[in-house]
MARDREN-310582 format. One line per field, with one value per residue (C-alpha): residue number from 1; residue in one letter; chain; z, x, y. Coordinates in Angstrom, 3 decimals, decimal comma. Layout:
# residues N
resi <- (NUM:...) $
resn <- (A:...) $
chain <- (A:...) $
w <- (Z:...) $
u <- (X:...) $
v <- (Y:...) $
END
This chain:
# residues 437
resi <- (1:2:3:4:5:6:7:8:9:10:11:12:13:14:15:16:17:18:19:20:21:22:23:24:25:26:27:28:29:30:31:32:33:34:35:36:37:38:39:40:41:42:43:44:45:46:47:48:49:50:51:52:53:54:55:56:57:58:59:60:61:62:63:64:65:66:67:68:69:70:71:72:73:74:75:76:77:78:79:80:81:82:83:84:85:86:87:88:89:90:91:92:93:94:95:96:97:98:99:100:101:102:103:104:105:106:107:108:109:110:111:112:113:114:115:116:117:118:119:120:121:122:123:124:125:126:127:128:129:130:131:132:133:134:135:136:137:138:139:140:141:142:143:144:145:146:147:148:149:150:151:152:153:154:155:156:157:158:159:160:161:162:163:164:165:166:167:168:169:170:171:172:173:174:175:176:177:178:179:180:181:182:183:184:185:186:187:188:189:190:191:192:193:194:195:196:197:198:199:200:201:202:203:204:205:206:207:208:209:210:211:212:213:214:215:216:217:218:219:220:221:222:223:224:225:226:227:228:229:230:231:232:233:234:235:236:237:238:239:240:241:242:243:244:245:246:247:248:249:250:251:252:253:254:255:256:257:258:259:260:261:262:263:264:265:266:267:268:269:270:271:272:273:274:275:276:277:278:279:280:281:282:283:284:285:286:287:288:289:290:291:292:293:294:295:296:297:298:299:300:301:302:303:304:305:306:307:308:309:310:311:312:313:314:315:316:317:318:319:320:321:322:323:324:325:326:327:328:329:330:331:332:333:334:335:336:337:338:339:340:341:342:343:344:345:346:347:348:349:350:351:352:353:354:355:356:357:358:359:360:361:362:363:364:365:366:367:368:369:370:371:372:373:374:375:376:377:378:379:380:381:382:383:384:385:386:387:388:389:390:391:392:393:394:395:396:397:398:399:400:401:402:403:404:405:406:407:408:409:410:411:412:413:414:415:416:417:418:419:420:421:422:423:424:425:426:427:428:429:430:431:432:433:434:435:436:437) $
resn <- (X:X:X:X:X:X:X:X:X:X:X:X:X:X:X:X:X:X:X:X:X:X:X:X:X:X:X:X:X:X:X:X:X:X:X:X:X:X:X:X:X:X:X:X:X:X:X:X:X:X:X:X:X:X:X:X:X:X:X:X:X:X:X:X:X:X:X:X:X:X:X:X:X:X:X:X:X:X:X:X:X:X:X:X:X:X:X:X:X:X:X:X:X:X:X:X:X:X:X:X:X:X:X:X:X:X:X:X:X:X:X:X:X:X:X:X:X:X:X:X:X:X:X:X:X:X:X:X:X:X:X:X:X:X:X:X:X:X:X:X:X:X:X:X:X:X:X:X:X:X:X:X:X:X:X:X:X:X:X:X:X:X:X:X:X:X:X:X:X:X:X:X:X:X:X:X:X:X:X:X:X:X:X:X:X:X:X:X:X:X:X:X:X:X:X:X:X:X:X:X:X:X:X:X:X:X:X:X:X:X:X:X:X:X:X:X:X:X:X:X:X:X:X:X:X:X:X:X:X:X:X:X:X:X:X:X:X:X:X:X:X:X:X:X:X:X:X:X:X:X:X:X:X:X:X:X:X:X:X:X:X:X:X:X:X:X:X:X:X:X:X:X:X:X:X:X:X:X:X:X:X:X:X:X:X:X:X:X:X:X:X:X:X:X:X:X:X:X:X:X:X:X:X:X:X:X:X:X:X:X:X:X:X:X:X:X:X:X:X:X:X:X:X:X:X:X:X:X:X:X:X:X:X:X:X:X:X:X:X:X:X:X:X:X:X:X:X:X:X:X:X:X:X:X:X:X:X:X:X:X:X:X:X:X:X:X:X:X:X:X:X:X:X:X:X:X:X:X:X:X:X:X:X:X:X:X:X:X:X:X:X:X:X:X:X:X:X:X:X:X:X:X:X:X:X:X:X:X:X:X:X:X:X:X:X:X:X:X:X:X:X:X:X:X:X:X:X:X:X:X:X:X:X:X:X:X:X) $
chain <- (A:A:A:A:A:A:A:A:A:A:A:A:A:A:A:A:A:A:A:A:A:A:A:A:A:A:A:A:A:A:A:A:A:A:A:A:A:A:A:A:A:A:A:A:A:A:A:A:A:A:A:A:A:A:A:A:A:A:A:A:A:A:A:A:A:A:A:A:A:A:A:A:A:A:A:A:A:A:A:A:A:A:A:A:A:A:A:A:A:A:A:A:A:A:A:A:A:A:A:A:A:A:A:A:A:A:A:A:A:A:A:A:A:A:A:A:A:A:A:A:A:A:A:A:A:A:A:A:A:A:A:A:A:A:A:A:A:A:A:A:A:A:A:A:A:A:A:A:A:A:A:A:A:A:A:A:A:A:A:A:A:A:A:A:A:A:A:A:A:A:A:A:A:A:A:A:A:A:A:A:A:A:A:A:A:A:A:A:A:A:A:A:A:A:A:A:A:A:A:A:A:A:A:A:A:A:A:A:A:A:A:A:A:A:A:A:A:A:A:A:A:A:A:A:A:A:A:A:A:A:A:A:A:A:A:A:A:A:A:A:A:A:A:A:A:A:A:A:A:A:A:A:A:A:A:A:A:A:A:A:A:A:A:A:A:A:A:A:A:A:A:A:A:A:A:A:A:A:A:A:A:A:A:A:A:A:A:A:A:A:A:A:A:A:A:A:A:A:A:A:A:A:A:A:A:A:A:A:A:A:A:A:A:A:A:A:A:A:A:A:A:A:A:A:A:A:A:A:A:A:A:A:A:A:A:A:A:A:A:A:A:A:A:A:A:A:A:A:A:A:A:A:A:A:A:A:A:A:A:A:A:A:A:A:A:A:A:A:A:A:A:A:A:A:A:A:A:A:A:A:A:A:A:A:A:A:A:A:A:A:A:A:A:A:A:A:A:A:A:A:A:A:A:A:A:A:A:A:A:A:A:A:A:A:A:A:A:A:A:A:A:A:A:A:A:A:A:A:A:A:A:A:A:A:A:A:A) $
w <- (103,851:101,763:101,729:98,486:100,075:98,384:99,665:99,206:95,813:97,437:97,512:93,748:93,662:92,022:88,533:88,210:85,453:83,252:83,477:80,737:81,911:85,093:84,025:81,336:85,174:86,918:84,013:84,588:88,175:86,475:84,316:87,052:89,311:86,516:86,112:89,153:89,584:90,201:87,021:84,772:83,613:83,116:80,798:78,782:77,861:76,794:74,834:73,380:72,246:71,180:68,881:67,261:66,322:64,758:62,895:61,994:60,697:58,397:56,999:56,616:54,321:52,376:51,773:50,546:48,466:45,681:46,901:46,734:43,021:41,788:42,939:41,318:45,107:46,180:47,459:50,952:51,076:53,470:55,342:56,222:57,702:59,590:61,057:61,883:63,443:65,400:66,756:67,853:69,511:71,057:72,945:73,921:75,539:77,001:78,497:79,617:80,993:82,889:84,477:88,015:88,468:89,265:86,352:84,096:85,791:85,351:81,802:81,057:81,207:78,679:76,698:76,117:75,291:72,664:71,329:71,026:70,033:67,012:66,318:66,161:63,295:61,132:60,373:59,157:55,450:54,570:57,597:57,555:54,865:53,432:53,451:52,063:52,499:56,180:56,837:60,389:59,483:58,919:57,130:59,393:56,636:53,594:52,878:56,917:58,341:61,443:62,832:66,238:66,572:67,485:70,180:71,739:72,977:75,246:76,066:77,185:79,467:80,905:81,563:82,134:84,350:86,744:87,082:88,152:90,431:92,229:92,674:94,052:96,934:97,786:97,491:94,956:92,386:94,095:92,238:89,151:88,458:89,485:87,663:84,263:84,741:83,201:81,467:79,314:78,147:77,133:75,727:73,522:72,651:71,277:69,583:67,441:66,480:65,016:63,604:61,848:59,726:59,527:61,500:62,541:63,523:66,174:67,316:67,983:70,151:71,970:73,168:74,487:76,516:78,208:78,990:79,761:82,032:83,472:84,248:86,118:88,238:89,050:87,278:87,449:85,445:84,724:83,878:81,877:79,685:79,291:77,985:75,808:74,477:73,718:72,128:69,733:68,672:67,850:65,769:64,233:62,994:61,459:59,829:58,275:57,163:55,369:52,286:52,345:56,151:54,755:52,270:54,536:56,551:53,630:52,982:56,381:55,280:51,460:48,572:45,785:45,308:42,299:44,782:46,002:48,348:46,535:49,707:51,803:49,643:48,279:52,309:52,337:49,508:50,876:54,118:52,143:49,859:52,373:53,824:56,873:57,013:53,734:50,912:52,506:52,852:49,648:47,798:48,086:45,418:46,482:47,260:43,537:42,819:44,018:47,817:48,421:51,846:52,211:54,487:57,065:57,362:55,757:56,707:58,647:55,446:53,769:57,392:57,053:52,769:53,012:56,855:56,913:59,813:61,836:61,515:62,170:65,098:66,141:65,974:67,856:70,978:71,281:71,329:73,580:76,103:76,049:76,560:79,679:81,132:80,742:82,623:85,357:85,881:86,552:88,603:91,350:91,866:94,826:92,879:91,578:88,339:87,466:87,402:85,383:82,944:82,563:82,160:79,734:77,845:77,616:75,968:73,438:72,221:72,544:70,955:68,039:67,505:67,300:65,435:62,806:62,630:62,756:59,572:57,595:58,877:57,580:60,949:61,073:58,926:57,800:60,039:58,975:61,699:61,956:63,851:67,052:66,989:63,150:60,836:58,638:60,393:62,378:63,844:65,244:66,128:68,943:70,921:71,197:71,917:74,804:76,357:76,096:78,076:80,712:81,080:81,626:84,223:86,237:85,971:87,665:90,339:91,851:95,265:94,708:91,467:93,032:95,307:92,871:91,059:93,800:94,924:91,625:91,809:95,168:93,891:90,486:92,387:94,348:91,569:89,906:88,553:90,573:93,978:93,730:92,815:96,409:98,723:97,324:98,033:101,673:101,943:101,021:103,148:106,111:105,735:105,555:108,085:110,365:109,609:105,892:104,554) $
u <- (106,159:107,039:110,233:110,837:110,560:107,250:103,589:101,214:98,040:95,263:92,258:90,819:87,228:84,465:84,196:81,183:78,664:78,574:76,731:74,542:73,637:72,243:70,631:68,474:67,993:66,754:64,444:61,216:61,146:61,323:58,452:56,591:57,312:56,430:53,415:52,467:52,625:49,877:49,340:50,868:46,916:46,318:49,166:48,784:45,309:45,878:48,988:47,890:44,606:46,349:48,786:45,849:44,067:47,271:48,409:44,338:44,427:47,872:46,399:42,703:44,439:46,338:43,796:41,347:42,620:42,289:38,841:37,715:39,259:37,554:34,308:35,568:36,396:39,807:41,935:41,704:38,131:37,787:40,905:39,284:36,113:37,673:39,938:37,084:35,899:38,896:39,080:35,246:36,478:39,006:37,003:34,570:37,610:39,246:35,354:34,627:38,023:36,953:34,060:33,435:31,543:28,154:27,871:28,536:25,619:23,609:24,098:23,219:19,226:19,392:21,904:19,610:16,341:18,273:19,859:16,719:14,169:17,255:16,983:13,616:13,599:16,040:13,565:10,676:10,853:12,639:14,486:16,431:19,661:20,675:24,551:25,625:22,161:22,054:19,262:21,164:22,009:20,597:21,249:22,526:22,814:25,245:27,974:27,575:25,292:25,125:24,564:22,604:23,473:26,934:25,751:23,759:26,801:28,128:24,466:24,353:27,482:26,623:22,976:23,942:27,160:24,247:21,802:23,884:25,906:22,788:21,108:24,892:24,380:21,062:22,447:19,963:22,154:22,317:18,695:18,644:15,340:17,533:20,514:18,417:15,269:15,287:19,105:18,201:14,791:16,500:19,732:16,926:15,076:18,592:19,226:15,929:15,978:19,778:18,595:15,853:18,435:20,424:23,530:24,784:27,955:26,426:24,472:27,461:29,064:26,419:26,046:29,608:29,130:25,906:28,282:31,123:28,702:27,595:30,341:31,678:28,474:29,367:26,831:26,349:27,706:24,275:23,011:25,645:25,803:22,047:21,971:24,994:23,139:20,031:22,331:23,660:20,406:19,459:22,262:22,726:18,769:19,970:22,668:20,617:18,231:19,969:21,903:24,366:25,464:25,926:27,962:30,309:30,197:31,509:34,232:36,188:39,803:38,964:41,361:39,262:37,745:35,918:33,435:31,518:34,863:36,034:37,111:38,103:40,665:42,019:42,560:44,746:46,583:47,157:48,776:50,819:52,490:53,467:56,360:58,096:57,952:55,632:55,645:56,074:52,819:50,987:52,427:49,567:48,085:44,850:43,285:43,401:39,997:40,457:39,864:36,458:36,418:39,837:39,317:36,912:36,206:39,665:41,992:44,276:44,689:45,894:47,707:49,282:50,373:51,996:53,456:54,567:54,427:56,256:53,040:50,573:52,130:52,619:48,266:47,766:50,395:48,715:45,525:46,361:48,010:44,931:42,393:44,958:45,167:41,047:41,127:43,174:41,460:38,393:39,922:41,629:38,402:36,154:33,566:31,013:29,899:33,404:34,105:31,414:31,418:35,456:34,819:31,926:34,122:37,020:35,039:33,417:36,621:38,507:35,458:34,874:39,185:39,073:36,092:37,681:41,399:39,828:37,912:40,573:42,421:40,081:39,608:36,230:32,646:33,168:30,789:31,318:32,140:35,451:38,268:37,834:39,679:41,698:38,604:36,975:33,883:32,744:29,775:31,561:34,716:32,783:31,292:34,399:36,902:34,176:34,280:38,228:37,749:35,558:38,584:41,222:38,426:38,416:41,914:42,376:40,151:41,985:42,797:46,824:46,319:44,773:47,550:50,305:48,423:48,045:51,510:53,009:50,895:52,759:56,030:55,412:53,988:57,141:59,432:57,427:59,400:57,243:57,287:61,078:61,472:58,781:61,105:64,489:62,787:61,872:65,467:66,391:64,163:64,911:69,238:68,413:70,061:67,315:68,116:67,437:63,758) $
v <- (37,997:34,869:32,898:34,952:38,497:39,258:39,835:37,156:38,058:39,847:37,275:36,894:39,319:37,325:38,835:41,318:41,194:44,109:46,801:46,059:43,054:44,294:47,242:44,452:42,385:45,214:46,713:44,324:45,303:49,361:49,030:47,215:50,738:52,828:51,355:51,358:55,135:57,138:58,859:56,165:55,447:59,229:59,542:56,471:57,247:61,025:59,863:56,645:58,401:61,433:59,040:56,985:59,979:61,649:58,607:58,554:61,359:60,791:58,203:59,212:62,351:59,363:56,808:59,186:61,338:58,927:58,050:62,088:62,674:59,765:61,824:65,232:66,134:68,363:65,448:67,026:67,027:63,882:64,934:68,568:67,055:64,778:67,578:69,369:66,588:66,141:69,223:69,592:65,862:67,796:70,093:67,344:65,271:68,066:69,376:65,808:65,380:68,189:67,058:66,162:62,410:63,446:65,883:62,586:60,934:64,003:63,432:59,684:60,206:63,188:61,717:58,230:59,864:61,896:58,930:56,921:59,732:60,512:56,970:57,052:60,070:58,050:55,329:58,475:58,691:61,680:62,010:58,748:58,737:54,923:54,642:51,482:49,774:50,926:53,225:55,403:58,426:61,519:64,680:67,772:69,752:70,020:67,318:66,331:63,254:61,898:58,628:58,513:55,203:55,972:58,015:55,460:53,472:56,553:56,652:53,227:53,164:56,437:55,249:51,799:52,630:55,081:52,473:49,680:51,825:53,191:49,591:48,467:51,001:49,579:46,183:44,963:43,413:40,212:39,991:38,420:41,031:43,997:43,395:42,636:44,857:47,978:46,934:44,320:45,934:49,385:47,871:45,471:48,709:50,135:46,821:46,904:50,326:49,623:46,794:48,284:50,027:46,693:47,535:44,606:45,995:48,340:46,168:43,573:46,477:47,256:43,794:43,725:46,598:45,222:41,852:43,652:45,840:42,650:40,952:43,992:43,741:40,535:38,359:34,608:32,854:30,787:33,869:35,539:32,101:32,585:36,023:35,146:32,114:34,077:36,891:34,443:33,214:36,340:37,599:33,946:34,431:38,242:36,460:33,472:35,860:38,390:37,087:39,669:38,880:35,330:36,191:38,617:35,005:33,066:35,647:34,442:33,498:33,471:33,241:34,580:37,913:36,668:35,207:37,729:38,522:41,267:44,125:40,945:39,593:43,176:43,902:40,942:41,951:45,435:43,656:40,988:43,702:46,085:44,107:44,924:48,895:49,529:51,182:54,846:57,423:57,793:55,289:52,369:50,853:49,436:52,522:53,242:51,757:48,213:48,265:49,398:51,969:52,539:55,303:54,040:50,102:49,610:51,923:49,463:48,052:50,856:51,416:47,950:48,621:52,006:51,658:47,823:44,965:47,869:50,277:47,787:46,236:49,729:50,510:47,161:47,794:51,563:50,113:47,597:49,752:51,985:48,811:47,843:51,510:51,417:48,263:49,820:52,672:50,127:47,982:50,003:53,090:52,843:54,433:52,147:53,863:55,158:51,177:50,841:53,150:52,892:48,790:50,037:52,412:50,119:47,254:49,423:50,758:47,013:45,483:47,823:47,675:43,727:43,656:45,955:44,854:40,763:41,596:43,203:40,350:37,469:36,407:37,725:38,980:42,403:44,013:48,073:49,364:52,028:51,638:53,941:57,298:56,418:55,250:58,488:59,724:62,295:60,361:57,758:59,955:62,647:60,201:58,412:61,533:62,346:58,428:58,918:62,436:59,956:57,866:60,608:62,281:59,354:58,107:61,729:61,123:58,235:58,915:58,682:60,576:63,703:63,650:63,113:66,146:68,009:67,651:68,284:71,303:72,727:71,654:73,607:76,423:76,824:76,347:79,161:82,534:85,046:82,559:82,302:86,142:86,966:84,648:86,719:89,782:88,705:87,815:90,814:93,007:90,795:91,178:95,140:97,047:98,464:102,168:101,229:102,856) $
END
């Protein structure tokens, strides 16, 4: 008591922060925990490759409808294909998804003499179909072609992924000879019978995925500067050669379309008038006639007109959670060729992306290639459903995964209707009196 007859304050309580405040502290170290979860890998590949290919396939049905009138085509035409393609995709993920590891190995010898004796038929004369002044494709058939080529880079990273792995259990990639002999030779065979048909663009992918490849092998860096050096000559000579590569080369960040920069400049102008969010499906203007492929090698363009900044940005972060989740899955399996072929896998998709979106952009030579999994095409999409299918198959066979599965398994089986209505009914026999029948 005080001389006044009251009770001294109670000790002032250092004010707390609100709660907003440290649920924004504490998020970083969620996400990190999320992320860290077994089957965060599994889940962002199946839904960041299920959103691509849905938003792909919005925007394949509006950039081409104006594309298949002009040709007296129903304005679903190219939307129907690619659906069909989509869902023949869809059954190659979810049967590759399904696959155990050593049926994928069983697979990569088949699946590269295919590729390279289909390769072989398209440069026959009659076989062999010329899109856009590239001879790869041929006729399967009605309104459908195929392109081989696009085949050959699952070929590569299956084959690839299976020969590196088996000279890594024998120890024999500490050999320069090993870790170049029969790679290099076979990926060189691919190379030249692309390049007969003068795609460049292929042929720029398939050389990331022999360095990406490579690198995961751990190769010196004297040697990996080597083969890049000699790389460069090579496509640097295709380049100098070939007039039209030089003036794709001389399109890089140019202002006039009047110069031989026509679908360059128009792909700029489709991203500068879209704005923030776009101006809604449907309503673009350059696929009226001015921006040439608006449905394959320039769909992010139309992407970027009708869907804004917002829709862009929102391709590039799906991507780039799918190239990280593909990079996981590499880095934390004990399996050799799972690490390989999910380090080969990721860098074809990644490559082929930032090859796409950096020549839409002006960053880069238009190089015709789609964008994985959103571009028009049916070639290019099957292969790449089935690498995605690879990806989810091995981000399921992590060790923690399988028991995360496995345990969600037990848990769902006890939670079942038919478990839960057994154990009442055992209850219920065992409380019976024991005169009961």
């Amino acid at each position: 008591m005080t001389a006044h007859g009251s009770t001294p304050r109670a000790a002032a309580r250092p004010a707390r922060a609100p709660s907003a405040l440290r649920g924004a502290a504490r998020l970083p170290g969620r996400l990190r925990d999320a992320w860290d979860r077994p089957l965060t890998a599994y889940y962002v590949i199946l839904g960041g490759s299920l959103l691509i290919t849905v938003l792909g396939l919005v925007m394949v049905y509006s950039a081409s409808m104006i594309q298949a009138l002009r040709y007296g085509l129903p304005s679903t035409y190219y939307f129907r294909k690619q659906l069909l393609a989509v869902a023949i995709g869809s059954v190659l993920l979810y049967t590759a998804a399904r696959m155990p590891v050593r049926v994928h190995r069983a697979l990569a010898y088949p699946l590269l003499l295919g590729s390279v004796f289909l390769m072989c038929l398209v440069q026959v004369p009659g076989i062999g179909q010329s899109v856009n002044g590239n001879t790869n494709w041929i006729s399967v058939g009605g309104p459908f072609q195929l392109q081989p080529s696009e085949f050959g880079k699952l070929a590569l990273v299956l084959w690839g992924a299976d020969l590196l792995a088996r000279k890594g259990d024998k120890g024999l990639l500490v050999q320069w000879k090993h870790l170049l002999v029969p790679l290099i030779p076979v990926t060189v065979l691919l190379l030249g019978l692309i390049m007969l048909g003068g795609d460049l663009g292929t042929t720029v992918i398939l050389t990331a995925i022999l360095f990406g490849m490579l690198w995961l092998a751990g190769a010196p860096t004297r040697l990996f500067a080597g083969v890049l050096g000699g790389a460069g000559a090579l496509a640097g000579l295709a380049v100098v050669t070939s007039p039209n590569r030089m003036e794709r080369l001389h399109c890089i960040a140019a202002s006039d379309p009047d110069n031989g920069c026509w679908q360059a400049v128009h792909g700029i102008y489709a991203l500068a008038s879209g704005g923030w969010f776009g101006s809604g499906l449907g309503a673009s203007v350059e696929k009226w006639g001015e921006l040439p492929e608006p449905h394959t090698d320039f769909i992010f363009a139309v992407t970027g007109e009708e869907l804004g900044l917002a829709g862009t940005l929102s391709v590039l972060a799906l991507f780039a959670a799918l190239g990280y989740a593909g990079i996981r899955v590499a880095g934390r399996t004990e399996d050799p060729f799972v690490r390989f072929a999910a380090g080969g896998v990721t860098t074809w998709i990644t490559a082929q992306a930032v090859i796409n979106i950096g020549a839409v952009l002006g960053l880069l030579p238009i190089a015709g290639v789609p964008l994985p999994l959103f571009s028009y095409g049916g070639s290019a999409l099957l292969p790449t459903m089935f690498a995605i299918g690879l990806l989810i198959s091995f981000a399921k066979s992590e060790p923690a995964a399988r028991a995360a599965l496995a345990a969600r398994g037990r848990r769902n089986g006890r939670n079942s209707p038919s478990r839960a209505m057994t154990r009442t009914m055992r209850r219920y026999v065992t409380r019976r009196p024991s005169g009961e029948r």
